[in-house]
N, C-alpha and C positions, 0 to 999 in steps of 0.2 A: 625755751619757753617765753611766749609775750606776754606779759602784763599788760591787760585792760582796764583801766576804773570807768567800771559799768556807771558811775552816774555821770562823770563826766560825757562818757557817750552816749546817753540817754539823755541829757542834756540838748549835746549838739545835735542830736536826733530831731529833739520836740521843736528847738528853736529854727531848725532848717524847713521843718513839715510847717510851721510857724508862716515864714518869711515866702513860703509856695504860695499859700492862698493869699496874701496881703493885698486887698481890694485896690488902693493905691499904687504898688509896684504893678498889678495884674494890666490894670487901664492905663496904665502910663505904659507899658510897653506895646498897647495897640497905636498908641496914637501917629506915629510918623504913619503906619497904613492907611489911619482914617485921612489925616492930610495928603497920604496920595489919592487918593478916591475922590475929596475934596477938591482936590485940582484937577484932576483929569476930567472930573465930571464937569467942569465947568460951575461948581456951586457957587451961589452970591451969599447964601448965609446957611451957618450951621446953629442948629439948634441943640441944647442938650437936657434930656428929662431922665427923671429917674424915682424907682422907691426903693426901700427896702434899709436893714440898719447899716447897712457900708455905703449907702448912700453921698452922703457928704464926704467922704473920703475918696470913692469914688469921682465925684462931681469936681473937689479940687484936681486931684491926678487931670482928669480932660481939661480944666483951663491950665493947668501947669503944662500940660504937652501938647496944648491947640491952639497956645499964645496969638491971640488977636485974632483967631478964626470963629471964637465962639459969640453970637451974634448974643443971646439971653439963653434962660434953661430955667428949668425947676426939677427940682427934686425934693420928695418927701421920703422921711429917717422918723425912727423910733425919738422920743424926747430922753435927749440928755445924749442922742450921738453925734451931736456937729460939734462939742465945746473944745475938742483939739485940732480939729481940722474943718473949718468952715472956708466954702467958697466965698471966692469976691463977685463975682460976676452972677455967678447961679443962686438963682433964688433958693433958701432951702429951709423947709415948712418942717417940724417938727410935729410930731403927730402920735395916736395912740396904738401900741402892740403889746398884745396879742387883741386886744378889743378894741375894734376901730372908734376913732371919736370924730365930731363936728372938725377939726386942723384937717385930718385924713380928708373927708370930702372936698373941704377949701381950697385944701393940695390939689388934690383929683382935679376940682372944677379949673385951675389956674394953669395944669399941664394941658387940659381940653384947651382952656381956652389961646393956649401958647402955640398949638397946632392947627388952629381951625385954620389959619392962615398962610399954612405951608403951601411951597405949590412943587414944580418941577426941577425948580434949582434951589430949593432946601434941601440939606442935609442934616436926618435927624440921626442922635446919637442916645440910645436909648441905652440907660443903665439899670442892670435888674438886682439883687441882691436878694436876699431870706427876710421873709416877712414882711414881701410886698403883698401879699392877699387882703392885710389885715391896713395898710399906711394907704394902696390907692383902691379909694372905696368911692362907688359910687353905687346904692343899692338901686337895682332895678326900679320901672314906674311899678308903682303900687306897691313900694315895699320900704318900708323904713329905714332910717338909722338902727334907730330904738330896735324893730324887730332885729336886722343885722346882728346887731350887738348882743340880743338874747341867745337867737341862735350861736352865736361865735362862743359865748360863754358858754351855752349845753355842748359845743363839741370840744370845749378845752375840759 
């Protein structure tokens, strides 16, 4: 007969399901791909944007595995998710989740404005995470913050 101790293996279970989704190990294992594409394609500058609350964890992992390739970037994160792991290089706008605020749009309006100037030898690297609907907000013409934020409140 084997002896188990169930929490020990219910332990290593949760801590292993844990370290699978880790935004940081996830992105950092693409990256020598993105720098093959990056070179083959001939790119002169890569750009890196993003929202959502792994954001900045995310954003570090690409300068930490694109060392010297990452031209600027922005990413927008929920407030209070960059204070362990903040990029050097990528901008990164803290913002409001589940109810988008004025940082969210500033966000938005900063990654607009980081791409309008891309062209054929940009390379952009778009990072997405949970609870970008609500961090890159840019409410249609004719339609407010304020109303945004009412509606987002009646559907939470």
């Amino acid at each position: 007969m084997v002896y188990v101790d169930s929490k020990a293996l219910a332990a290593e279970i949760f801590s292993s399901a844990l370290r699978s989704v880790d935004p940081y190990g996830l992105v950092k294992t693409q990256t020598a791909g993105i720098l093959g594409v990056f070179r083959k394609g001939c790119y002169k500058r890569l750009l890196v944007t993003g929202f959502g609350k792994a954001a900045c964890t995310m954003a570090k992992a690409a300068e930490d595995g694109l060392a010297g390739c990452v031209v600027k970037g922005t990413v927008i994160t929920k407030y209070g998710h960059c204070s362990s792991c903040r990029p050097d290089i990528i901008t990164a706008v803290e913002a409001g989740h589940p109810v988008p605020d004025e940082n969210g749009t500033r966000g938005t309006a900063e990654i607009m404005e980081l791409l309008k100037d891309m062209d054929e030898k940009t390379l952009v690297v778009n990072l997405i995470s949970g609870g970008g609907s609500a961090l890159l907000v840019s409410p249609s013409h004719g339609i407010t913050l304020e109303e945004k934020r009412q509606i987002t409140g009646l559907l939470l």
